[in-house]
N, C-alpha and C positions, 0 to 999 in steps of 0.2 A: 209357939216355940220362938225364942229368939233367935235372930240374923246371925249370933254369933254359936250355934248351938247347932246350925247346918251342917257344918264338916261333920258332928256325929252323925247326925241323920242319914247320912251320903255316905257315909266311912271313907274318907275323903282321906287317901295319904300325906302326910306331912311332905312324903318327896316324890318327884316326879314318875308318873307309871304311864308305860303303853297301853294306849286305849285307841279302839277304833270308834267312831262317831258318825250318827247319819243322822237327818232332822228330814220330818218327813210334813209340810202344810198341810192341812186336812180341811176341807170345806164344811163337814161334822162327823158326828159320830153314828149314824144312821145303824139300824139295827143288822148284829154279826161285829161292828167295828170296836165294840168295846169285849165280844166273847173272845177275839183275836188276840186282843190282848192281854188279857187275864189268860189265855190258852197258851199264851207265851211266856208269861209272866212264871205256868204253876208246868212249864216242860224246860226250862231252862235248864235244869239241871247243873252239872257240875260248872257252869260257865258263871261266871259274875258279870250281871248288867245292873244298868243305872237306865230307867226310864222316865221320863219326867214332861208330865203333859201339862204344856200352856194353853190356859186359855185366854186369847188374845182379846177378849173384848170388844172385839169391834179396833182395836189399836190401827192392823193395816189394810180395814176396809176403807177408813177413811181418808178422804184425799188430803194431801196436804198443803199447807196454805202455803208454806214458803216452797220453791226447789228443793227435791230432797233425791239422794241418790237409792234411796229403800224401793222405793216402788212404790204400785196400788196393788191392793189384791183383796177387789172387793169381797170376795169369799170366805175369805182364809178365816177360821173361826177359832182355830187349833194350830199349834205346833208342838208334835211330839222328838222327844231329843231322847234318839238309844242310842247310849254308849257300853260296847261291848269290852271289860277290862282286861286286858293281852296277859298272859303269865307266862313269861318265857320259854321255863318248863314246861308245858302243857301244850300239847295240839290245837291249835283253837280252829282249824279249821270247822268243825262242828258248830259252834258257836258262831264262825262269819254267818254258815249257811242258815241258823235260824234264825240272824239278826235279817237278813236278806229276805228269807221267809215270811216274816214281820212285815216288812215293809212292802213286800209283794201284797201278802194280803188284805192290806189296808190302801191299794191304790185305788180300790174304786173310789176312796171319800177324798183319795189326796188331789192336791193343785200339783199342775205338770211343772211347775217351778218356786223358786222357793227367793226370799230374799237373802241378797249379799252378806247377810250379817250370819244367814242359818248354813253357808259352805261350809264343808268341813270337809279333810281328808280326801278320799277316792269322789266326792261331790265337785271338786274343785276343777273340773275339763274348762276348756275353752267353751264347749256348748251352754254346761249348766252354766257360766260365768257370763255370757253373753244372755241367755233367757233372766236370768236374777235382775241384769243390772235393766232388762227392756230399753225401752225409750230413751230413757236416762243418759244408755253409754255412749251416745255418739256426743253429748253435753260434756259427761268426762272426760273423752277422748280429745275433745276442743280444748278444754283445759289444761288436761297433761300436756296438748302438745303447745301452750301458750306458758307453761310455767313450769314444768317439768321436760323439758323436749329432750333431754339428756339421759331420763328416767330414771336418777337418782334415788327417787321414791318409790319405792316396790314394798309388796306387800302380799300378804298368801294369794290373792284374789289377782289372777294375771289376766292386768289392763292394758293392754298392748299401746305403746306410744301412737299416735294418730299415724306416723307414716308406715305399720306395718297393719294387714287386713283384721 
């Protein structure tokens, strides 16, 4: 399929729509991990998700040569991305609790943290934002407060200026 042939694949709106979003790292897919999904996949029922499993290849086992603010995670094998799509009209509470479901189920294969780039939404705490960035953030922290000390520069991902904990 071509790059540009995805929006159908995805039925991907022309204009912007409420969607909830959670990425879950996975170490594999060990046996139960893939019934799980396909269990969720064929009870979803009236709700619309988008599931989409990456296979990482080895991308953030390896360490990297230059500083980089990703992380290491020598494990991670897999990043699965459910997005649950919001319809105004509808109750979706149904729909958070089996995306919730989902991801409960699949934590035995998951990593207890995720990189900076996979937050999303209700993901975005100060805990998870502090585990994603590990070692890294006290480097960032150095540098916000050496070139940003104002904090001009913000972004979903809240890096607190070096002089606040």
């Amino acid at each position: 399929m071509r790059y540009a042939d995805a929006a159908h694949a995805w039925e991907d709106s022309a204009r912007p729509v409420a969607a909830r979003s959670r990425v879950l790292m996975l170490r594999d897919l060990g046996e139960g991990a893939l019934d799980a999904i396909e269990s969720f996949a064929l009870g979803s029922g009236a709700y619309r998700f988008s599931l989409d499993l990456h296979h990482m290849g080895g991308a953030l086992a390896r360490r990297a040569t230059t500083p980089s603010a990703v992380g290491h995670f020598p494990s991670t094998v897999f990043a699965l991305h459910t997005v649950l799509h919001l319809d105004p009209a509808q109750d979706v509470s149904a729909g958070i609790r089996a995306q919730d479901a989902l991801l409960d189920a699949l934590a035995p294969w998951a990593e207890q943290k995720t990189s900076p780039g996979f937050l999303t939404g209700m993901d975005v705490t100060e805990e998870c934002v502090r585990a994603a960035y590990g070692p890294s953030r006290e480097a960032l922290l150095a540098l916000k407060a050496a070139y940003d000390p104002g904090d001009m520069f913000r972004f979903a991902l809240p890096l607190a200026p070096a002089s606040q904990p």
